[in-house]
N, C-alpha and C positions, 0 to 999 in steps of 0.2 A: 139101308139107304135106298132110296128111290131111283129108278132111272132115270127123271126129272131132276131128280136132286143132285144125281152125281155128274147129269148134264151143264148145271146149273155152275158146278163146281170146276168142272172142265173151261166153261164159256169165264168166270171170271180170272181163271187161270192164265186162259188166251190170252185175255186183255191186260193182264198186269206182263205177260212177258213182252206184246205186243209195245205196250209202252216203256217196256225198260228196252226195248231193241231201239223205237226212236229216240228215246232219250241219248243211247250210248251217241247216235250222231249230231244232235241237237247239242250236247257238250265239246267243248275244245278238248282233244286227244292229249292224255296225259303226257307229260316230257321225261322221256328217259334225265336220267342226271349223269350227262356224260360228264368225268371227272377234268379240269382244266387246273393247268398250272401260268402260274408267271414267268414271263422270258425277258430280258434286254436282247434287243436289237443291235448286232454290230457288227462291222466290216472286219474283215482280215485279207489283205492283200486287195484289196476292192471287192473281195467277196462276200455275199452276206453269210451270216453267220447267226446264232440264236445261242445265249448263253442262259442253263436255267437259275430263275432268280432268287432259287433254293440254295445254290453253290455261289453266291457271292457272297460273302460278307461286307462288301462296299466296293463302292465304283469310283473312280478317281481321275483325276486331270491327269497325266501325266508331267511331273517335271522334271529338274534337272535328277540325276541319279548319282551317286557317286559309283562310279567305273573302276573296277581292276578286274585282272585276266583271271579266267577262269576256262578249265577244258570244255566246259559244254557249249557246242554252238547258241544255244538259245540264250544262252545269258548275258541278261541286260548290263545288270548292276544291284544297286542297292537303294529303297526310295523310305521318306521316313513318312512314317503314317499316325496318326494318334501321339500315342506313347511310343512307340516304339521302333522297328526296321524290320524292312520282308524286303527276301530275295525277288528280285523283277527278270519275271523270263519271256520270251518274244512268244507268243502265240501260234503266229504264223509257220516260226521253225520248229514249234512244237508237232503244229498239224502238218509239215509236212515241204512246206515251201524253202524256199532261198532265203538267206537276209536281207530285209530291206537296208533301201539307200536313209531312206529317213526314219525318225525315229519316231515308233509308234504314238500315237497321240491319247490315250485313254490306259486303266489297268481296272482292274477288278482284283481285288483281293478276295482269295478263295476264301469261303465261310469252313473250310474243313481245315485248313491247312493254312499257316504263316507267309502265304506264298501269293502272288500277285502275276498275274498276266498279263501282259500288252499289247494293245491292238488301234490298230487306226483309225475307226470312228465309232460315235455313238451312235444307232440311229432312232433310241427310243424304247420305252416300255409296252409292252404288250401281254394280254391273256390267250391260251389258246387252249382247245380241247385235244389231250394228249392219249393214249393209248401207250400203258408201262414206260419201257423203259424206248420211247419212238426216238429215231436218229434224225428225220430229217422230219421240219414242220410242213405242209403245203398252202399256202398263203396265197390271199388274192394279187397281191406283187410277184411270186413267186418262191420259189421251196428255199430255206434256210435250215443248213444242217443243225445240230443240236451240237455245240462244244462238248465233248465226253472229258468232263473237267477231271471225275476220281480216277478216269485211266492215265490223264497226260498227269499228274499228282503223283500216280506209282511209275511212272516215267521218269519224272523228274528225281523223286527217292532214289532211283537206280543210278540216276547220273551224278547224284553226291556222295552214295555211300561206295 
C-alpha cells in the first residue's frame, strides 16, 4: 500500500467516525428501562401511605363486619367477600398507631393471604419507578411509605397461632 493510499484510508476513516460522533448527538439519548410498579394510594390515620398493587387481591368498601372479641388489638371482625370470609385487621394498629374512634372506611384483601386490611381512605392508583425492594416512594405531593404487607401477614400469623 501506498502512502496516498493508506492516507486516503485514514481521511475516510476520520470521516465516518466524525459522523458517527455527530450522529450519537443528532439522536435522542437512549432511556434506560428503569423498572416501575403499580401502587394504590391510601391514608392510614391521615397519613399517606402506598400499598403495592401486586399484594392486593381486591380493594373494597368497607362495611358492616360481623364483631366478636378477639385478643389481638388490630382485629376488626369478619367481612364476607366473593364467596367466601376473610378476617379484617386495622392497618393502622398494624403499623404502629392507636385505635381509631371510627371505623376505617376501605380494606384491601391481601393477594397472598385470606386476610384483608383497613384503612381510611382511598386516594387513587398510580405507577412509580421503584428500586427492589424501596420503603418509602418520593412523590411530587410528597413521600408515601410502602405498606410492608408479607411482614405485617407474618405478624398477623403470630397473633393467631
Amino acid at each position: 500500500m501506498t502512502a496516498a493510499h493508506e492516507d486516503a484510508g485514514l481521511s475516510d476513516r476520520a470521516a465516518r467516525l466524525r459522523q458517527d460522533f455527530d450522529r450519537a448527538f443528532a439522536e435522542p439519548p437512549a432511556r434506560a428501562e428503569v423498572p416501575s410498579e403499580e401502587f394504590l394510594a391510601i391514608r392510614v390515620r391521615g397519613e399517606a401511605q402506598a400499598l403495592r398493587l401486586a399484594d392486593v387481591g381486591r380493594l373494597l368498601r368497607l362495611q358492616a363486619l360481623t364483631r366478636y372479641a378477639a385478643p389481638a388489638q388490630a382485629w376488626l371482625g369478619l367481612h364476607g367477600v366473593a364467596d367466601g370470609v376473610v378476617p379484617v385487621y386495622d392497618l393502622g394498629v398494624l403499623l404502629g398507631h392507636a385505635p381509631a374512634d371510627a371505623a376505617p372506611g376501605w380494606m384491601a384483601v391481601c393477594a397472598g393471604a385470606p386476610v384483608a386490611l383497613a384503612f381510611d381512605a382511598f386516594d387513587g392508583q398510580f405507577r412509580h419507578a421503584v428500586l427492589a425492594e424501596q420503603e418509602v416512594l418520593r412523590l411530587p405531593g410528597g413521600a408515601r411509605p410502602v405498606v410492608p404487607v408479607a411482614r405485617l401477614l407474618e405478624s398477623i400469623r403470630a397473633l393467631v397461632t
